[in-house]
Structures are given as structure tokens and as C-alpha cells.
SETI-741777 format. One record per residue (C-alpha): x, y, z; residue in one letter. Coordinates in steps of 0.1 Angstrom, whole numbers, padded with zeros to 4 digits, always signed. Each point is the difference from the previous one (the first is absolute). Layout:
XYZA/...
This chain:
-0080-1157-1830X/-0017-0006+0035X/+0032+0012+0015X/+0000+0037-0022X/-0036+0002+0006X/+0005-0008+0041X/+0030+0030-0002X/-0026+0023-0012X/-0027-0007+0026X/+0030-0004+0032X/+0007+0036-0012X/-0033+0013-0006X/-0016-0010+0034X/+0039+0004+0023X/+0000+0037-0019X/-0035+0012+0011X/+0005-0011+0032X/+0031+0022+0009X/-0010+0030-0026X/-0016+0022+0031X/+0035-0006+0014X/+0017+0011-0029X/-0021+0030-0010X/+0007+0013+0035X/+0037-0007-0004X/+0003+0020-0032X/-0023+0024+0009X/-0029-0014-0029X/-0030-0002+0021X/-0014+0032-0020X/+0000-0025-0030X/-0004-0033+0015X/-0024-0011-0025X/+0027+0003-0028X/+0021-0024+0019X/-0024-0028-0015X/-0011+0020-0031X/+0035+0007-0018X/+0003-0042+0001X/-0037-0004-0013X/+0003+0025-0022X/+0034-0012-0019X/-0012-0035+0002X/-0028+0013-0031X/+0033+0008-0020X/+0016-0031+0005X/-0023-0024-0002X/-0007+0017-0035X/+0032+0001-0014X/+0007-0041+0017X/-0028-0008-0017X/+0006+0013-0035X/+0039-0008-0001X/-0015-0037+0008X/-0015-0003-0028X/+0025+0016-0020X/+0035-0021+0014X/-0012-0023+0023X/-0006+0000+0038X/+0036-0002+0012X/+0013+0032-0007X/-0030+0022+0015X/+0001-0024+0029X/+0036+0008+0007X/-0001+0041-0001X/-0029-0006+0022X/+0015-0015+0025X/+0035+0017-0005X/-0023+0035+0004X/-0022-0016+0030X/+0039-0004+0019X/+0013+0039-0011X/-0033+0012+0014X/+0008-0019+0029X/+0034+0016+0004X/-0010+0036-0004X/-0034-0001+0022X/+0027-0018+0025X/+0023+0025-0002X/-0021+0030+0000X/+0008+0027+0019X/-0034+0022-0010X/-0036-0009-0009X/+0005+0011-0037X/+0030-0025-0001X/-0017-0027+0015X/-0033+0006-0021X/+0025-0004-0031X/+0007-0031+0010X/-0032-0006+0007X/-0010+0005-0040X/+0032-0020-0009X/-0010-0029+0020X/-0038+0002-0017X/+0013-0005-0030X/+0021-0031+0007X/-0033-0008+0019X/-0025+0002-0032X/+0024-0013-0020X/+0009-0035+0024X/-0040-0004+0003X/-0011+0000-0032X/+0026-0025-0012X/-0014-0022+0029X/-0027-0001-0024X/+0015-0002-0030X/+0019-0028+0006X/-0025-0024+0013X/-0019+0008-0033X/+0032-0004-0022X/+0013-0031+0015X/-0024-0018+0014X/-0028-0022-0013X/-0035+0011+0010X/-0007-0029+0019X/+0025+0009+0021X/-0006+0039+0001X/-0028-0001+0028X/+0024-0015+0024X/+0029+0025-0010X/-0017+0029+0005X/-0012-0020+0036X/+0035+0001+0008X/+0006+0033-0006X/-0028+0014+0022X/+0018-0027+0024X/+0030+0025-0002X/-0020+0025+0024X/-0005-0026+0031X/+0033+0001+0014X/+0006+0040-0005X/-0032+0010+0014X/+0001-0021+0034X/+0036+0009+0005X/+0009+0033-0022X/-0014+0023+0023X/+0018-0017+0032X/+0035-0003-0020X/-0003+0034-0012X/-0008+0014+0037X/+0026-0017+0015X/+0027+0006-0022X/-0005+0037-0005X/-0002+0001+0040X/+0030-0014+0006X/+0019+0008-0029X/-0019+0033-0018X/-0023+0001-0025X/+0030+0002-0026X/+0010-0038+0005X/-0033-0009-0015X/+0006+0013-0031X/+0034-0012-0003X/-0013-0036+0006X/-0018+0002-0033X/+0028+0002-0023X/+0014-0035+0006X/-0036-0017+0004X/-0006+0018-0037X/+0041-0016-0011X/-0017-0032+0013X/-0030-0002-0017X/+0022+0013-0034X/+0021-0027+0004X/-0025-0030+0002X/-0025+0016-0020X/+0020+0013-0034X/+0015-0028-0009X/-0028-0020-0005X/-0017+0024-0021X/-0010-0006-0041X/+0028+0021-0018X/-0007+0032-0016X/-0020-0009-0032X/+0007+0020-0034X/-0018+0036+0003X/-0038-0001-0006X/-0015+0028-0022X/-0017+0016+0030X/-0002+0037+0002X/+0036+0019+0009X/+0002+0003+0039X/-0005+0040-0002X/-0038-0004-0003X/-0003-0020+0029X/+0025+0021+0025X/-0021+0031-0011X/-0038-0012+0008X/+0016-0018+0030X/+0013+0034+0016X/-0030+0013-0010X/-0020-0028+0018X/+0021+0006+0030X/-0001+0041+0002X/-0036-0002-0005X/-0014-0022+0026X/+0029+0015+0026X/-0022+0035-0011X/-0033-0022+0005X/+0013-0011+0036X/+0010+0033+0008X/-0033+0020-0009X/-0017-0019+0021X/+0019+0007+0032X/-0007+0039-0010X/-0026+0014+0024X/-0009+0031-0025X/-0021-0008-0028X/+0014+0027-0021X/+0034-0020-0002X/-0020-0034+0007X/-0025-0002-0034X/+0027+0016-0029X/+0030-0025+0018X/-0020-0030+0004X/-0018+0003-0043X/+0038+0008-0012X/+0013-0031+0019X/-0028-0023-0013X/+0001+0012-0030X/+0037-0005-0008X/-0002-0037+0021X/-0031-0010-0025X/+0020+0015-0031X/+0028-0021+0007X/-0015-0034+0017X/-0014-0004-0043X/+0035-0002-0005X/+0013-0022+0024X/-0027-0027+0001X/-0015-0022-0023X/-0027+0017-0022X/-0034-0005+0018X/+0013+0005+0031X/-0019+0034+0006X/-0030-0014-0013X/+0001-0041+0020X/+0006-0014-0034X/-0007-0039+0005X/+0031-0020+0001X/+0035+0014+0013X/-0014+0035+0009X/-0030-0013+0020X/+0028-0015+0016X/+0024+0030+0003X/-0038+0018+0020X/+0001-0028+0022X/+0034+0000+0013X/-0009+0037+0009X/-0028-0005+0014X/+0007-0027+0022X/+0034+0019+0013X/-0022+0032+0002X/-0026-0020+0029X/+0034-0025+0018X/+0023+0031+0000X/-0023+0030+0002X/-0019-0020+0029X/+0034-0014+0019X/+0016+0034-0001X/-0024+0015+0022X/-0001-0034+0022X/+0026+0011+0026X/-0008+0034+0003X/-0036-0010+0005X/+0010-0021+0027X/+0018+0018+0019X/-0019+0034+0003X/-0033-0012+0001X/+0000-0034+0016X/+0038+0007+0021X/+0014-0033-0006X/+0038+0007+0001X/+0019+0000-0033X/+0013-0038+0006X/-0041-0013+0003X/-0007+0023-0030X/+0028-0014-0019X/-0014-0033+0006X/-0027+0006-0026X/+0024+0004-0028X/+0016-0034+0010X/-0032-0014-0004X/-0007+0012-0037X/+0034-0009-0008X/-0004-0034+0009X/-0032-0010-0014X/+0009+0018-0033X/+0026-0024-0002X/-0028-0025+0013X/-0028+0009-0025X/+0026-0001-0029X/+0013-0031+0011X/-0035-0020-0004X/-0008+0019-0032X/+0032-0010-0014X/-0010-0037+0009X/-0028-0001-0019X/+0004+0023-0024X/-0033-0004-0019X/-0024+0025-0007X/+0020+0033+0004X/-0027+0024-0004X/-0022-0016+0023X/+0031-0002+0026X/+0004+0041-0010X/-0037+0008+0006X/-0002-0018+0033X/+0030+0012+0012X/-0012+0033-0007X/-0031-0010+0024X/+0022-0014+0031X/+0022+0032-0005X/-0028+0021+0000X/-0014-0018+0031X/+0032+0002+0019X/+0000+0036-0002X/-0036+0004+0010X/+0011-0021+0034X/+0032+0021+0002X/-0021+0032+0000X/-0023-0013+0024X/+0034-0006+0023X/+0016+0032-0004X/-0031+0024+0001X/-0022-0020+0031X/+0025-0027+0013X/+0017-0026+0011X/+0031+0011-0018X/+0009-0039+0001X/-0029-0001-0022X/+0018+0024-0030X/+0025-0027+0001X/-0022-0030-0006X/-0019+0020-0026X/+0034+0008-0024X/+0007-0036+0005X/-0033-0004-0017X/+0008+0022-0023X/+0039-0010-0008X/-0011-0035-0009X/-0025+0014-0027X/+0025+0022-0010X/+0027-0029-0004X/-0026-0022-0022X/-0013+0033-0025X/+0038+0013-0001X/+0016-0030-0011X/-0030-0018-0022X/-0001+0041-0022X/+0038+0003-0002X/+0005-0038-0016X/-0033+0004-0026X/+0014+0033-0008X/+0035-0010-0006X/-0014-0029-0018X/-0017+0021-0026X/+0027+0020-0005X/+0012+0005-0038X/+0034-0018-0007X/+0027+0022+0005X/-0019+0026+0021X/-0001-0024+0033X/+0027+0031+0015X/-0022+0031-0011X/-0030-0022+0016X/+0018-0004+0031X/+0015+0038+0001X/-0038+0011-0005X/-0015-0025+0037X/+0024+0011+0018X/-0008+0036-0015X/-0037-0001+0013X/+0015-0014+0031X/+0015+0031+0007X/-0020+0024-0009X/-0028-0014+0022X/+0023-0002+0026X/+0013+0035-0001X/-0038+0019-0011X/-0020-0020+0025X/+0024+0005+0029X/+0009+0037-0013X/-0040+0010+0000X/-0007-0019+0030X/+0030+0014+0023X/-0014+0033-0014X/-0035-0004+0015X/+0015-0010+0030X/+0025+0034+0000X/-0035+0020-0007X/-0022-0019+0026X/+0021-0012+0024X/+0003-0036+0013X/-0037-0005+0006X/-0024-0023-0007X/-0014+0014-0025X/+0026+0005-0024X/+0011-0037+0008X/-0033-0013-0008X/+0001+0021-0033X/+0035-0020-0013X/-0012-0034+0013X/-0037+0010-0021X/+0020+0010-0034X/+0027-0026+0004X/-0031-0026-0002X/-0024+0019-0027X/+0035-0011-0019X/-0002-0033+0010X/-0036+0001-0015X/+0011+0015-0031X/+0027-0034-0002X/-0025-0023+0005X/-0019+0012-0033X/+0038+0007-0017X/+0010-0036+0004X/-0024-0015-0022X/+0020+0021-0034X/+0033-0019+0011X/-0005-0026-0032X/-0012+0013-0036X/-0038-0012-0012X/-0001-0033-0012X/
């Protein structure tokens, strides 16, 4: 499971590295955005349908078409010779994507005990370290000595591998479960998908007129169909599992919606080059993987761990702001060290209560609906603050703005963390 999870982060981070190179190729730079969106986008509908045919059949089958779809995507964004093509394969590869991470999650709460969860879900996070020092760098080189098209191709026997050791090992396919038919599901989970893409868009408009009725139809249609695809309560922080589905969003909507604007940050307003800037991602990367690690050690008091990593996270991005806005732009980098470590702790210490109050036989729709508010938060935070930066410009001010909401959220956690277990 490390290995699947590590072929989905060597992908992610080696792909946005040498997208500008591949927009410009295929003439895509009109639409570069939607180089990242289709894959964000189709990863809502497969971690929804994953998630559901889990609980239906059993993790092995889901697990399989992910990864089988993850290594067609792979083929046909390799062998694209257009942007449309290679966004197809973008969308075919997102939903081998959702589908491979939220049977990451599945699994550890289907097979493992629970005192044994805290450090599986440790190792998974582990499954970033490697990609994000050296994905970037691989990615570079290879495309620069070989094209971008070799990258891709790569993929498809990392994604036999990880089949082949993964699979076999799996619990087999149980009896179906009386769960809804899979219709329901596919439906809210295009739904999901169409609206927030409509959400993201509206906010790049500069006219209100298209702006305001784009932005209430795309909300509307994402809140009509997240009742459907999480657990009831989610809307309203229900204590329990949907405090915990809030959480996951939250804290991916501060690390993600903070990180994204990291790089960018560095290098218009402080000019560090785009190797020192890349340094600060490094840094998260590693003490997430850190901060999990000692929570996963002493894996007491989860809520606590949740609420204070909340605080550090929340502190790191105060200190990250201070580096990108005033200077040193060595100090951003110390400051999302700061704030990966709290993120490590909170992130691993939510997703293993969560999981662990998950009802029996519902451990994959749990799982589909984290990695759900994962990407959501990802996609509407960095959608509405790459929008402010299209409207402002790369200034100060509009940087100050995203580094002020992303911790305002990290605020809102803090108070959120406390629902994670029912009243006594």
C-alpha cells in the first residue's frame, strides 16, 4: 500500500513539475489550470464510486480498476498529441487516483487492528518523502533528456508493480452488501465534480455579471450533492465521523491552500530562484512525515494531538507569511517546517479516530468521503486564491489576503477538533 500510495505522489509532484513544458508543447497554456483540474476533478468521482463498491464487494476489485485506470490515463496523457487528449487522460488517471487513495484508507481500517492503525496511516504519509525530494528532479531530467512523454510511460509498469504486490494480498471480495445500487453514487459524484469545476471557474471570471449567477449555481449543485456523498451531519459538523470528514477539509484547505501559493510567493516577491523556493516544500514534506511519525508513537489523546496541531499549523503559516511578504525567504521555509510538523500530528491523529468510529461495513464510504474533503479543499482554496492573484496581481497584498484566510481556517479547526468524539 506504501508503494501505490508513493506511485501516486512520484506522479503528482514529477507531473506538475514539467506541466508548463507540456502545455507549451501542446499548445494548452490558454488552459493550463485544467491541466491539474481534470485530475482533481475526476478524483471526486472515483474516490466515490471506490468507496461505495468497498463496501459493497470488498476492497480488491475497486483497488484494481483504480490502478488499471491510473496506467490507461498514463498512456493516453503520454501519447497525446493535443491538450484536449492529454486532459482526457488527465481525468482517466484522476479516477484511478481517487480510487487508489481512498482504498489506502480503507484497507488499514478493514485489516488492521486499531492499535496498529496510527502507525499505518504514519507510513503512508511516509510514502510522500522520497517523491517529493526527488520527483521534481527525476521528472526534469528525464523529460529533458528524453521528452516529457517518457514520464508518463514510466507509470504504467510502477502501477503493474504495485498491482502485483499489492492484489494478492488483499481480503477477497465478500458477498454483496445491501448498500444502495452504484447509480446513485456515480450521479451525485458527477454532480459533485461539475459543480465545484463551475465553483473554480467563477471565480477566475473578472465580470460580476458572469461571476455571482456561476459561482451560487456551482455551490449550489456542490452542496446538493456533498448530502449525498458524505455521512449525514457532514454539512452541519455532526460530532463523530462528520466532525471528522470537516477536519480533514479543513486542515487540507490551510497545508494545501497555504503551500500552493509558497513557490510563487517566493519567487516574485522575495526572488529566490525556483530550486531555493522549492526547498520550502521539502521541508513541509518532511516534518509531515516527522509530526505524524511522533503522534503515531504515542498515539494517546487524538483530539488534543488534532487541536494542537491545528495551533503549530497555524503558527507555521503566520512565520511563512512573515517570510514571503517582509523577508528572509529562508525564513518561509523554516516557518512551513513549523507548520508541516503540526500538520503531520492533526492529520494523522483525525484520520485514525475517524476511521475508528466508522460504522462496520462503511470503513470504504468513510474513506471515499476524507479523501473527498481533501480535494475539494485543495481544488476551492487554490482555485479562489490563484483567482485573487489573476485579479490583483502577484503583490503583497493579495498574498497576505490567502496566507490571512488560509489561517482564519486553521482557527475555525482548532474549535472543530473538539466534535471529533460523540458526548459522553
Amino acid at each position: 500500500m506504501v508503494l501505490t500510495v508513493g506511485l501516486v505522489a512520484l506522479e503528482s509532484l514529477g507531473v506538475a513539475t514539467i506541466l508548463p513544458e507540456i502545455a507549451r508543447d501542446l499548445d494548452g497554456l490558454g488552459s493550463y489550470g485544467w491541466g491539474v483540474a481534470a485530475l482533481m476533478l475526476a478524483n471526486i468521482v472515483g474516490t466515490v464510486l471506490a468507496g461505495h463498491a468497498a463496501d459493497r464487494r470488498g476492497p480488491k476489485r475497486p483497488l484494481a480498476a483504480g490502478l488499471a485506470a491510473f496506467a490507461l490515463g498514463s498512456v493516453l496523457a503520454g501519447a497525446a498529441p493535443v491538450w484536449p487528449l492529454f486532459l482526457l487522460g488527465r481525468l482517466v488517471q484522476g479516477l484511478g487516483v481517487g480510487a487508489v487513495m481512498a482504498m489506502a484508507y480503507t484497507l488499514i481500517g478493514l485489516v488492521y487492528p486499531e492499535r496498529l492503525r496510527a502507525r499505518m496511516f504514519a507510513l503512508l504519509s511516509s510514502a510522500w518523502t522520497i517523491p517529493s525530494l526527488v520527483g521534481p528532479v527525476l521528472a526534469a531530467a528525464v523529460a529533458s533528456a528524453m521528452g516529457w512523454r517518457v514520464v508518463f510511460v514510466c507509470m504504467v509498469p510502477l502501477a503493474a508493480v504495485a498491482a502485483w504486490c499489492t492484489l494478492p494480498g488483499l481480503p477477497r471480495d465478500r458477498r454483496p452488501r445491501a448498500v444502495p445500487g452504484w447509480r446513485g453514487p456515480l450521479v451525485n459524484s458527477v454532480v459533485l465534480a461539475v459543480g465545484s469545476g463551475i465553483l473554480v471557474a467563477a471565480l477566475g471570471q473578472r465580470s460580476m455579471a458572469l461571476l455571482v449567477p456561476l459561482a451560487v449555481a456551482g455551490l449550489a449543485a456542490s452542496v446538493f450533492a456533498l448530502r449525498h456523498v458524505t455521512p449525514e451531519g457532514t454539512l452541519t459538523v455532526r460530532r463523530g465521523v462528520p466532525a471528522g470528514v470537516v477536519v480533514r477539509f479543513l486542515l487540507c484547505a490551510v497545508y494545501f491552500g497555504t503551500e500552493a501559493f509558497l513557490p510563487l510567493g517566493l519567487t516574485e516577491l522575495r526572488h529566490l530562484s525556483a530550486l531555493e523556493a522549492g526547498l520550502g516544500l521539502s521541508a513541509g514534506a518532511l516534518s509531515w512525515v516527522a509530526g505524524s511519525a511522533l503522534q503515531a508513537k504515542w498515539d494517546r489523546g487524538r483530539r488534543a494531538a488534532v487541536g494542537g496541531g491545528f495551533v503549530v499549523l497555524v503558527a507555521g503559516v503566520a512565520v511563512l507569511a512573515l517570510g514571503v511578504l517582509a523577508g528572509p525567504g529562508l525564513l518561509a521555509v523554516l516557518g512551513w517546517a513549523i507548520g508541516g510538523a503540526g500538520m503531520g500530528a492533526a492529520f494523522n491523529a483525525a484520520t485514525t479516530e475517524t476511521l475508528g468510529r466508522a460504522p462496520e461495513g462503511r470503513q470504504g464510504s468513510v474513506s471515499a468521503a476524507l479523501q473527498l474533503a481533501q480535494t475539494l479543499a485543495t481544488a476551492i482554496t487554490s482555485g479562489a486564491g490563484g483567482a485573487l492573484v489573476a485579479h490583483q496581481g502577484a503583490v503583497p497584498p493579495a498574498f497576505a489576503a490567502i496566507f490571512a484566510a488560509t489561517g482564519v481556517l486553521g482557527l475555525l479547526g482548532v474549535l472543530v477538533a473538539g466534535r471529533l468524539a460523540p458526548k459522553a
